[in-house]
N, C-alpha and C positions, 0 to 999 in steps of 0.2 A: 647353390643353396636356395630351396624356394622361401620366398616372403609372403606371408600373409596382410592382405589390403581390407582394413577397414572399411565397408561401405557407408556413407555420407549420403546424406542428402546434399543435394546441387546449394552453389551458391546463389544461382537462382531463384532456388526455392525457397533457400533460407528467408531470403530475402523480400520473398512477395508473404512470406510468413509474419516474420517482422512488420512488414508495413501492414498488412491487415489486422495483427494484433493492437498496435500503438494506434491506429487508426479509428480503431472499437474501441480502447480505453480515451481515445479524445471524444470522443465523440460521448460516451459515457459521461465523461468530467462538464460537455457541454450541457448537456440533458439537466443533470446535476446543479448545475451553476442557475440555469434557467428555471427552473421548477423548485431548489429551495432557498441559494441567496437572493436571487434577484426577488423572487415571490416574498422571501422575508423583509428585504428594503423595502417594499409596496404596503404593509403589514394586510397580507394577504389574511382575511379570516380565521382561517383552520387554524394558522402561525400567532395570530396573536396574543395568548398568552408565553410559549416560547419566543418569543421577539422582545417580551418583557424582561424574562429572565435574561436573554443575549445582553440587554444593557444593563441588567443586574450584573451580567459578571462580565464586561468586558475588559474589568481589570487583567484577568486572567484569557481572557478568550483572543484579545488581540495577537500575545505572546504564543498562544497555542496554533491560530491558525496562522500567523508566518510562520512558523516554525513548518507547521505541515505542510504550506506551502512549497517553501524551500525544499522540501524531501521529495513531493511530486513530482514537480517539474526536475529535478536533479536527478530522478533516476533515470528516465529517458536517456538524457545526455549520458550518462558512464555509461550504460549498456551499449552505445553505440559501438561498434569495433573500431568504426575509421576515424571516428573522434581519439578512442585511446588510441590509440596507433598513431597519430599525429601528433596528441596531445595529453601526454603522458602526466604531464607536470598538472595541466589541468586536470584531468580527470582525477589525480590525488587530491588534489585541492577542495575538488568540488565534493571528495569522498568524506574529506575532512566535515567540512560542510554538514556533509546527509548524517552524519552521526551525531553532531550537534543538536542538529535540528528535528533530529530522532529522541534524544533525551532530555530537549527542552518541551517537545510536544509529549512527552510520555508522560513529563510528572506536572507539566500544567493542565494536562486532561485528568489526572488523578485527584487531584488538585478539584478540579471543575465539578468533577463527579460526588466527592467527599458528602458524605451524610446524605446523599438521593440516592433512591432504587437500582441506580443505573451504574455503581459503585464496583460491583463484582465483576459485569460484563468489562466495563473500563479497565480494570484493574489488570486482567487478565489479557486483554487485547493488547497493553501499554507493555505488560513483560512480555507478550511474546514478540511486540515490536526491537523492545532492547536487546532479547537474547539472541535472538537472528543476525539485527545489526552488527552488536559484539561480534559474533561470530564472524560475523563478514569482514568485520576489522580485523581481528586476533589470524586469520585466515592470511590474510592479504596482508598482515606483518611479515609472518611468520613463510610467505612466500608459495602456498600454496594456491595456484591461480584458479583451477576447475571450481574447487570449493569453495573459494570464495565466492566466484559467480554462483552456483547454486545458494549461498548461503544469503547472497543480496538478494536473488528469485525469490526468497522467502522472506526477507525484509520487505521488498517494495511490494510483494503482496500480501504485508501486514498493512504496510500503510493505504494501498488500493482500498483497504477496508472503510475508510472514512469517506469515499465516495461511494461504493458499491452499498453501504448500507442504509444511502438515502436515495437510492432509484427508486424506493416505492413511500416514498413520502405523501407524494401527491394522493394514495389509495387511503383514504380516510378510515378505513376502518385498522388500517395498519398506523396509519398516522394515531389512529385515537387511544393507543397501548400503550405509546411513550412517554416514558418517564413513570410506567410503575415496572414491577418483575420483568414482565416479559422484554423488555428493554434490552435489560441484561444480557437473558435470554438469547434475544435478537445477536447482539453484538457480537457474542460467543458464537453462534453460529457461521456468523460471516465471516469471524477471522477463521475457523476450521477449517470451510467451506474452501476460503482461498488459499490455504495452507495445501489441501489436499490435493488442490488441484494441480500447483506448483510441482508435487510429488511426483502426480501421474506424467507430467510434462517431464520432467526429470526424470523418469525410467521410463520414458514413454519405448524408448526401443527395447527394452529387457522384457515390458511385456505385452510388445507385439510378434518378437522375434525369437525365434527358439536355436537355442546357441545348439552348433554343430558337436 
């Protein structure tokens, strides 16, 4: 009886994949970190009327950015394989975690945004962070493994959106639009942006490959 064999990419390759990807989003998160918190701690000019508002609303913004925190750094870790694979118990735990910390940061950015311009773009980036999430839980209940992982690719590339949409902070004239329409605007297009991207990654072999 013949068998038909799947062709894979190498574990190797997976692998030098993996590290170059995680490797561009730290390095992303560092850019990031340096050009608008730290520039915001300093009260960098461009930022200081936004530095005002941050302490206007730190009531809300503390809770928002650990939460988002905890969901950053937490995806890394479960995506790991040899992490789950060792550490099963943790990586549920830690699942637990990302989903908390997915819908504490979703409705204290809603929260944050309420009655500003920037309402609708928020609004709509915050559900598509829950509805992915959910998914990846209801998924990963309900013992469907493939899915779920696609369904997290699309979670943590909701939340990827809160960094990738202040790499251009520093470009002043991009900077000087925030916080009227285009804002929103903005928002909405980065969470699509990485949405979509996810997608092509996710059928990246269907459509490079043409089935026999």
């Amino acid at each position: 009886m013949q068998t038909t064999t799947l062709v894979k990419p190498t574990t190797a390759a997976a692998s030098r994949f993996k590290m170059v990807l995680w490797a561009g989003l730290g390095l992303t998160v560092l850019f990031v970190f340096i050009t608008s918190e730290v520039l915001l701690i300093t009260d960098y000019p461009m930022y200081h009327a936004y530095r005002l508002q941050v302490i206007a609303d730190r009531h809300l913004l503390i809770p928002h950015t650990i939460a988002g925190t905890f969901a950053l750094l937490i995806g890394p870790i479960n995506f790991s394989s040899r992490i789950r694979q060792r550490y099963l118990q943790l990586h549920r735990v830690l699942g637990r975690i990302y989903v908390v910390s997915v819908f504490v940061g979703s409705f204290t950015g809603i929260a944050l945004a309420a009655g500003r311009p920037g309402l609708p773009g928020t609004s709509m980036q915050a559900a598509a962070w829950m509805v992915c999430t959910t998914a990846a839980f209801i998924t990963a209940r309900n013992r469907y493994i493939v899915q779920h992982r696609q369904w997290m690719a699309r979670s943590y590339a909701v939340t990827f959106t809160f960094i990738s949409s202040r790499v251009l902070n520093l470009w002043p004239r991009y900077w000087s639009h925030l916080g009227d329409t285009l804002s929103a605007v903005g928002v909405i297009a980065f969470t699509l942006a990485s949405l979509l991207i996810v997608e092509i990654g996710l059928n990246w072999r269907e459509l490079t490959t043409r089935r026999e």
